[in-house]
C-alpha positions as CSV (number, residue, x, y, z in Angstrom):
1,X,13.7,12.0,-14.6
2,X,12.4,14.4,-17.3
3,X,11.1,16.5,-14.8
4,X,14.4,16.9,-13.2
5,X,16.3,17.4,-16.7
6,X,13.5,20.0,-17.5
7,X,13.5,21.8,-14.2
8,X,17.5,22.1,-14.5
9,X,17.0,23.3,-18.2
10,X,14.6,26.5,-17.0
11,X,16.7,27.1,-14.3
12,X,19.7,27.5,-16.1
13,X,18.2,29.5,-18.8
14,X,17.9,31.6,-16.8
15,X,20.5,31.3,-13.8
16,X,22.9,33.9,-15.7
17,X,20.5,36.3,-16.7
18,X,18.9,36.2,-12.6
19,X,22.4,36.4,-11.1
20,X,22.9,39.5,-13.1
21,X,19.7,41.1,-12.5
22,X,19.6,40.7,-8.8
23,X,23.2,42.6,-8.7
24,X,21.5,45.5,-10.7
25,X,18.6,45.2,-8.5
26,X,20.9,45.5,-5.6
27,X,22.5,48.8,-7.5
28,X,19.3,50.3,-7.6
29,X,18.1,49.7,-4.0
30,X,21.1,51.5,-3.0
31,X,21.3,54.5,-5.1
32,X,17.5,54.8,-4.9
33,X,17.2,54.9,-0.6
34,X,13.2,54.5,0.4
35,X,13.3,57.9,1.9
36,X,14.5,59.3,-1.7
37,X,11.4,58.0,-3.6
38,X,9.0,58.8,-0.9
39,X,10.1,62.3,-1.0
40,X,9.9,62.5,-5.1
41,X,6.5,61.1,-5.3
42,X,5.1,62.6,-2.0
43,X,5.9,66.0,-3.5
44,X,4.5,66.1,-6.7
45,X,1.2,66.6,-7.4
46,X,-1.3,66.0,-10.3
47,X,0.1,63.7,-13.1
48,X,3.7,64.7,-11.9
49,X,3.3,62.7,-8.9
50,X,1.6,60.1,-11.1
51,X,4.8,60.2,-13.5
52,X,7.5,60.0,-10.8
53,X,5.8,56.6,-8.9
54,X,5.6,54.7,-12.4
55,X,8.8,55.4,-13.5
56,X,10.0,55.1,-9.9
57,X,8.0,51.6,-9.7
58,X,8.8,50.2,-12.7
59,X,12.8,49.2,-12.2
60,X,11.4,48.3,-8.7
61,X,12.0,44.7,-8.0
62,X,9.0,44.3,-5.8
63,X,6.4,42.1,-5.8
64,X,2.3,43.2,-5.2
65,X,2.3,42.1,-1.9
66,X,6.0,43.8,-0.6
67,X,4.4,47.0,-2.7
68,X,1.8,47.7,-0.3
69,X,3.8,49.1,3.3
70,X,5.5,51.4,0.1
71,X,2.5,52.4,-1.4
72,X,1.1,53.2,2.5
73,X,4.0,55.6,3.4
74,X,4.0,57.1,-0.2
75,X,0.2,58.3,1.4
76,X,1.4,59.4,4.4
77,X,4.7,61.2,2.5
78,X,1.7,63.6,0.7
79,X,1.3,61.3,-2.4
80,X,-2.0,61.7,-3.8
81,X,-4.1,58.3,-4.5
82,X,-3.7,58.2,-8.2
83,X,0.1,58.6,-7.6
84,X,-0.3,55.7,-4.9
85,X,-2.9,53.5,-7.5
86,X,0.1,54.2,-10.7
87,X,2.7,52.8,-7.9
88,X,0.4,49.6,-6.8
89,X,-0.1,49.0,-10.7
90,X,3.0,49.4,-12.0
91,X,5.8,48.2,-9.4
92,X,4.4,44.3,-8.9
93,X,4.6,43.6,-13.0
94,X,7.9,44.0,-13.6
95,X,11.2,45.0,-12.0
96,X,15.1,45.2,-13.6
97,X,15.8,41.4,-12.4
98,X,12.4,40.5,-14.3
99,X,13.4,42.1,-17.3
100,X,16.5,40.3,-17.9
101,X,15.2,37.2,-16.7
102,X,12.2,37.7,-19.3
103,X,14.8,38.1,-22.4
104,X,16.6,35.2,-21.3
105,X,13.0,32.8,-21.8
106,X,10.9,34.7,-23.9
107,X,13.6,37.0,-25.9
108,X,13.8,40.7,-26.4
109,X,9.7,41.6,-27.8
110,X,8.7,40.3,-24.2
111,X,11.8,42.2,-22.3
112,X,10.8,45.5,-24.2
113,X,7.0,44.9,-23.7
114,X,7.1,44.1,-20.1
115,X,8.2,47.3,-18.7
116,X,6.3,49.5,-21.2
117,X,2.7,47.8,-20.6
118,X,3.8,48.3,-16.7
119,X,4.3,51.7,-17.6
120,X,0.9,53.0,-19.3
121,X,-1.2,51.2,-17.2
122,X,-0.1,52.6,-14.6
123,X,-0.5,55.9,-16.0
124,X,-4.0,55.0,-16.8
125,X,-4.9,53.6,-13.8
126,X,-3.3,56.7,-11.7
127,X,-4.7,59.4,-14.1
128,X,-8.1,57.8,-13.5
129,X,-8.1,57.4,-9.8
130,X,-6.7,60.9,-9.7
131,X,-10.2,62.3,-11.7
132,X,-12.2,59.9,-9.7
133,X,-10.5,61.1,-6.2
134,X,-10.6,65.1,-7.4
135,X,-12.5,66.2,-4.9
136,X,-11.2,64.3,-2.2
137,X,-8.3,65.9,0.3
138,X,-5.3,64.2,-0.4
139,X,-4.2,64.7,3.3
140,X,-6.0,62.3,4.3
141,X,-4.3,59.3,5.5
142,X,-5.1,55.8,5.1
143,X,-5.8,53.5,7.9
144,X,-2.4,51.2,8.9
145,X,-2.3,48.5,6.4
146,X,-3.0,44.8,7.8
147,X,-0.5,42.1,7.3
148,X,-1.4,40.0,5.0
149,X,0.0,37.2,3.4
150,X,2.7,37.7,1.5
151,X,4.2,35.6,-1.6
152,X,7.9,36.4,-0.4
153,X,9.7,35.4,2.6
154,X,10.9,38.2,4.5
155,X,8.5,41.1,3.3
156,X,9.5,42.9,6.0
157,X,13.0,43.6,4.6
158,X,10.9,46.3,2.9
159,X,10.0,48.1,6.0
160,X,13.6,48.0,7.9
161,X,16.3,50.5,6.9
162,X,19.5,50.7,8.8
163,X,20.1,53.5,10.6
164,X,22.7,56.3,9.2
165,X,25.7,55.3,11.5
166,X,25.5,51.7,10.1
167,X,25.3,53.0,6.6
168,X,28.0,55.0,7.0
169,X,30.1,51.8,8.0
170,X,29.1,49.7,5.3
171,X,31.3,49.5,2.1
172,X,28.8,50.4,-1.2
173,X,29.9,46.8,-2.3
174,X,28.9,45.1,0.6
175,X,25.5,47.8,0.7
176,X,25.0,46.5,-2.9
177,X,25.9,42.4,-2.1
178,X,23.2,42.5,1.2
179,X,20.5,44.6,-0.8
180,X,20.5,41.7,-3.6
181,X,20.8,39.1,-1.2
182,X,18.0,40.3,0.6
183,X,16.1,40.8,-2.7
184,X,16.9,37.3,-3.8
185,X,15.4,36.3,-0.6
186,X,12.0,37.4,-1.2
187,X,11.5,35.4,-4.6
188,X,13.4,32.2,-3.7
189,X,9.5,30.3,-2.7
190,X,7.8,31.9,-5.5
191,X,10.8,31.4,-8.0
192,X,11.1,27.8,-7.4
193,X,7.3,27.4,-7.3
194,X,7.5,28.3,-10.8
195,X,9.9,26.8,-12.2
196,X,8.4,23.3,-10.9
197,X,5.5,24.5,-12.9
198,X,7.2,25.3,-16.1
199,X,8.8,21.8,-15.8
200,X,6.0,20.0,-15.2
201,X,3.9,21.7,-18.0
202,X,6.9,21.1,-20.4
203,X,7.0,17.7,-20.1
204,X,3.0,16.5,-18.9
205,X,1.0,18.5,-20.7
206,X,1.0,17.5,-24.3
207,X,1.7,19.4,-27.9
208,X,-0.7,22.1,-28.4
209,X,-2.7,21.9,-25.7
210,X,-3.8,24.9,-25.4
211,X,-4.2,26.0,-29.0
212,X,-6.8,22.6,-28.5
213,X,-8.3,23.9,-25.4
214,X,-9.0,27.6,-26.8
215,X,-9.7,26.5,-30.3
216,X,-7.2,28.9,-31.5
217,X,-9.7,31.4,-29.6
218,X,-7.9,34.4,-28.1
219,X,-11.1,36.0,-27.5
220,X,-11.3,33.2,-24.8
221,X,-7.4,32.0,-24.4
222,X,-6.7,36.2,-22.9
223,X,-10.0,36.3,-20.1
224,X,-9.1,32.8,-19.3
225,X,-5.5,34.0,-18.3
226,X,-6.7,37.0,-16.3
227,X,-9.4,34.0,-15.0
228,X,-6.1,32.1,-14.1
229,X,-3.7,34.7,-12.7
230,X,-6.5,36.2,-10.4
231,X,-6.2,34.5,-7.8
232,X,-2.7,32.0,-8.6
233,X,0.1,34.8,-7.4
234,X,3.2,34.8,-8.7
235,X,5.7,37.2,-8.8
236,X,6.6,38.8,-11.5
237,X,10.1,36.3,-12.0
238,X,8.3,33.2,-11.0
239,X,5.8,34.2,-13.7
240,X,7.9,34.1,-16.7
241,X,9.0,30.1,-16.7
242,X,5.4,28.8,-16.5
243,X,4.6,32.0,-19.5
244,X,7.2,30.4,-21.6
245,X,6.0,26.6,-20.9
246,X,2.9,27.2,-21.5
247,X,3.4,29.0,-24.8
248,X,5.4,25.9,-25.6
249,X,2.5,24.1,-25.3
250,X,0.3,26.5,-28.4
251,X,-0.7,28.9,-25.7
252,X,-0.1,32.4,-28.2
253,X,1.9,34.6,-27.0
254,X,-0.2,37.4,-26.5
255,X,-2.2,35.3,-24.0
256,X,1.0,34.5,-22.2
257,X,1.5,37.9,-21.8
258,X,-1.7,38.7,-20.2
259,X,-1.1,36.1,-17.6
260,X,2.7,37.8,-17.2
261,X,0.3,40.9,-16.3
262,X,-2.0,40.1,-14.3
263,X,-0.5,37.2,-12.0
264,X,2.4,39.7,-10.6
265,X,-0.2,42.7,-10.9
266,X,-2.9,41.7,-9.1
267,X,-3.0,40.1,-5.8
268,X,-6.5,38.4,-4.6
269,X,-5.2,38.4,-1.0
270,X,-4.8,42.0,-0.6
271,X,-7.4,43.9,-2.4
272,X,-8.9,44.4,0.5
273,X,-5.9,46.3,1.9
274,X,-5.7,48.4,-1.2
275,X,-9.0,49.5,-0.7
276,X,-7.7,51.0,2.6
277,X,-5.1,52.7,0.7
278,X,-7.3,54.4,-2.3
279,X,-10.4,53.8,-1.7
280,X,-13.2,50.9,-2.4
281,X,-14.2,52.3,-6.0
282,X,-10.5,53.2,-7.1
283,X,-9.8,49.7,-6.4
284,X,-12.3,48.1,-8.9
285,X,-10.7,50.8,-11.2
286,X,-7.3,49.6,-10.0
287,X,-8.2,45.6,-11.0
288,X,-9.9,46.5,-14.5
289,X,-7.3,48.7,-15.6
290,X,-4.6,45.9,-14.9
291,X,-7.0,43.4,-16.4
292,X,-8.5,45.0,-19.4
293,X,-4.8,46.8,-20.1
294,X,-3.1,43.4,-20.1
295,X,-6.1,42.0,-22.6
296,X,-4.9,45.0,-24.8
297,X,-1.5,44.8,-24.7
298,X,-1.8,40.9,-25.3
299,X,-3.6,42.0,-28.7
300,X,-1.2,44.3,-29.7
301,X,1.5,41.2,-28.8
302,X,0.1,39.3,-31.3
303,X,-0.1,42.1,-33.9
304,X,3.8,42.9,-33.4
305,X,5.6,41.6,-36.5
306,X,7.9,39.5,-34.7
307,X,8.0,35.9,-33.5
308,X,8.2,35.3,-30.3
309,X,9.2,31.5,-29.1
310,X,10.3,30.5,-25.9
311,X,13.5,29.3,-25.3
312,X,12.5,26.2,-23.3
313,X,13.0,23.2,-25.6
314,X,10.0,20.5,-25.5
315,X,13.0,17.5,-25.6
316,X,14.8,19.4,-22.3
317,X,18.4,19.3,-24.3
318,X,20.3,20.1,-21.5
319,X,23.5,19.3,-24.2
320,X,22.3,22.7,-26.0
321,X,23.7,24.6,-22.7
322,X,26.7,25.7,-22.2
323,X,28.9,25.3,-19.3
324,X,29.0,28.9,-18.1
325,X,25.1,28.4,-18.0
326,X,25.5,25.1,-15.8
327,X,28.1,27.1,-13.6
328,X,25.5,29.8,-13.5
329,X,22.5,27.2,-12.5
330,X,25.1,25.6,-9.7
331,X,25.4,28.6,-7.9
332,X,21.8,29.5,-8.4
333,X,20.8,26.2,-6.7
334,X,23.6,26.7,-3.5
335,X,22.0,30.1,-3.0
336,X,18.5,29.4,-3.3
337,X,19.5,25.9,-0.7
338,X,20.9,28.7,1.9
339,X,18.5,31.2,1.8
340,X,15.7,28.5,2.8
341,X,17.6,27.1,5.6
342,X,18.5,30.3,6.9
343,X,14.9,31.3,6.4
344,X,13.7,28.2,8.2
345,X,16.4,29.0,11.2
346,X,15.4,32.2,11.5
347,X,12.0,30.8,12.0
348,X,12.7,28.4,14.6
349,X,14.6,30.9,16.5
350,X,11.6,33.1,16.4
C-alpha cells in the first residue's frame, strides 16, 4: 500500500508541472517545423552551426534514441559532424517538459542547471568533434541509420510530417493539442517506468543508504552514477523521480545530477549508430564529454550555495497535496491509461 500512496505522491508532484510542459512542448514543435531547424543548422558552418543545433536541441523534448533520424538528416541538410555530435549531446538531456517537471521535484538549482550543463557540453563536445573532423569533407553523408530500439513508443512520430494541404486545414490549437499528445506518447513507458522506481526506492530502500554505500565518497558516488546510467536508459522525464528518490535516500545532489546527465544522454543501444553518424573516434569523444561533463557539473552542484532537497517526502503525505495537484494526477493517469491502449491497438492492428 505504501508503494501505491508513494507512486501517487511522485506522480502528482509532478502531474501539473508535466501537463504544462507537454502544452509548451507542443508550442514549440509547431512554431519550430523539422524543415525549419534542419535548414538553420544545415547552413551554418564552424561553431555557428555548432551554436544553432544546441540551442535548437536544448528546448527539444526528445529523447537519445528519437534524436538520432534528426541528427541523420541534419547530415544530409549540410550540417557538419560537430554540429550533428553538439545536437546528439545536447537534445536527449533535457527538453522544456523536463525542465518544469525538474523544478517541480528537485526545485529551481536543478531546473536552471539542467539546461545549462546540456548546453556547454554540447558545445564542448561539438567544438571538439569539429577540430577532430577538420580535415574531413563535411559532404559526406552518413550511411542510413538502423532502427534500433527505442525507449519511446512511437519514435517514428519523429520522422512523419503531414503534408502542406493537411497543415493548412488544421487549426494551430488542434496543431499544438496533436503535437503534445504525440509527444506525451513517446514518454508514457519510460515515464511510468520511473516513477515505479522512485516509489519503490522511497519506501524499500532505507535512510541514508547511499551516503552508507559511498561513504560520503563522491569521488565514487559520481562514476558510480555514470556506472549506472550507462546502460539503464531513461529519458530525460523519467529520470528526474528516481534523481529525487534517491537523493532522499543521502545520495548528494551532485551525484543525482550526474545520473540526470548521463541516463537521458547516453544511450548504450545506439552508439553504434552514432558512430555511423560522426564517426567511430568522435563517438568515444561524444560518451566522455557527456560523462566526464556531467562528473563536473555534479561538482560544481555541490559547490552551489544552495540547498537542494527533493520534494518527495520519505512518510508519502499525500494530505500535504492539494487538490488541484490530485485533479492534475487524475487526468495524468486517464491519459497515460489511453495512450497505452491505443498504443497496444495500434499494435494488434499492425
Amino acid at each position: 500500500m505504501k508503494i501505491l500512496v508513494a507512486f501517487w505522491n511522485v506522480l502528482a508532484m509532478m502531474a501539473p508541472w508535466l501537463l504544462g510542459g507537454f502544452l509548451l512542448a507542443g508550442v514549440v514543435g509547431v512554431l519550430m517545423p523539422r524543415e525549419w531547424a534542419e535548414k538553420a543548422m544545415g547552413k551554418a558552418k564552424g561553431w555557428k552551426g555548432v551554436l544553432n543545433a544546441v540551442l535548437i536541441g536544448v528546448p527539444l523534448p526528445i529523447c537519445s534514441c528519437g534524436v538520432l533520424p534528426l541528427a541523420q538528416a541534419l547530415r544530409k541538410s549540410g550540417a557538419s559532424k560537430g554540429a550533428a555530435a553538439g545536437f546528439l549531446i545536447s537534445t536527449p538531456q533535457t527538453g522544456i517538459d523536463s525542465i518544469l517537471a525538474t523544478y517541480a521535484l528537485l526545485g529551481p538549482v536543478f531546473a536552471i542547471a539542467r539546461p545549462i550543463a546540456a548546453f556547454l557540453t554540447g558545445i564542448i563536445g561539438g567544438e571538439t568533434v569539429n577540430l577532430m573532423t577538420k580535415s574531413e569533407k563535411d559532404s559526406d553523408e552518413p550511411s542510413t541509420v538502423k532502427k534500433s530500439h527505442c525507449c519511446c513508443c512511437c519514435c517514428g512520430s519523429h520522422e512523419k510530417e503531414a503534408s502542406p494541404d493537411q497543415a493548412k486545414k488544421e487549426n494551430v490549437v488542434l496543431k499544438v493539442l496533436k503535437k503534445s499528445d504525440e509527444l506525451f506518447a513517446e514518454i508514457v513507458k519510460p515515464l511510468s517506468f520511473g516513477l515505479v522506481v522512485a516509489a519503490l526506492v522511497t519506501v524499500l530502500v532505507p535512510e541514508n543508504f547511499f551516503a552508507t554505500a559511498f561513504g560520503g565518497n563522491d569521488f565514487l558516488a559520481m562514476p558510480a552514477m555514470v556506472i549506472i546510467g550507462f546502460p539503464m536508459y531513461v529519458c530525460s522525464t523519467a529520470s528526474i523521480p528516481i534523481a529525487a528518490s534517491m537523493v532522499l535516500k543521502g545520495l548528494t545532489p551532485g551525484a543525482a545530477f550526474v545520473f540526470l546527465m548521463v541516463g537521458p544522454a547516453i544511450n548504450a543501444a545506439s552508439l553504434s549508430t552514432v558512430a555511423t553518424l560522426i564517426g567511430k573516434k568522435p563517438t568515444i569523444v561524444y560518451a566522455l564529454v557527456i560523462s566526464l561533463g556531467a562528473i563536473l557539473c555534479g561538482i560544481a552542484v555541490n559547490m552551489l550555495p544552495f540547498e537542494v532537497l527533493p520534494r518527495i517526502s520519505a512518510c508519502c503525505e499525500v494530505e500535504q497535496l492539494s487538490i488541484f495537484e490530485h485533479v492534475a494526477a487524475g487526468i495524468l493517469v486517464i491519459l497515460i491509461a489511453k495512450t497505452i491502449r491505443s498504443t497496444n491497438t495500434l499494435r494488434r492492428v499492425i
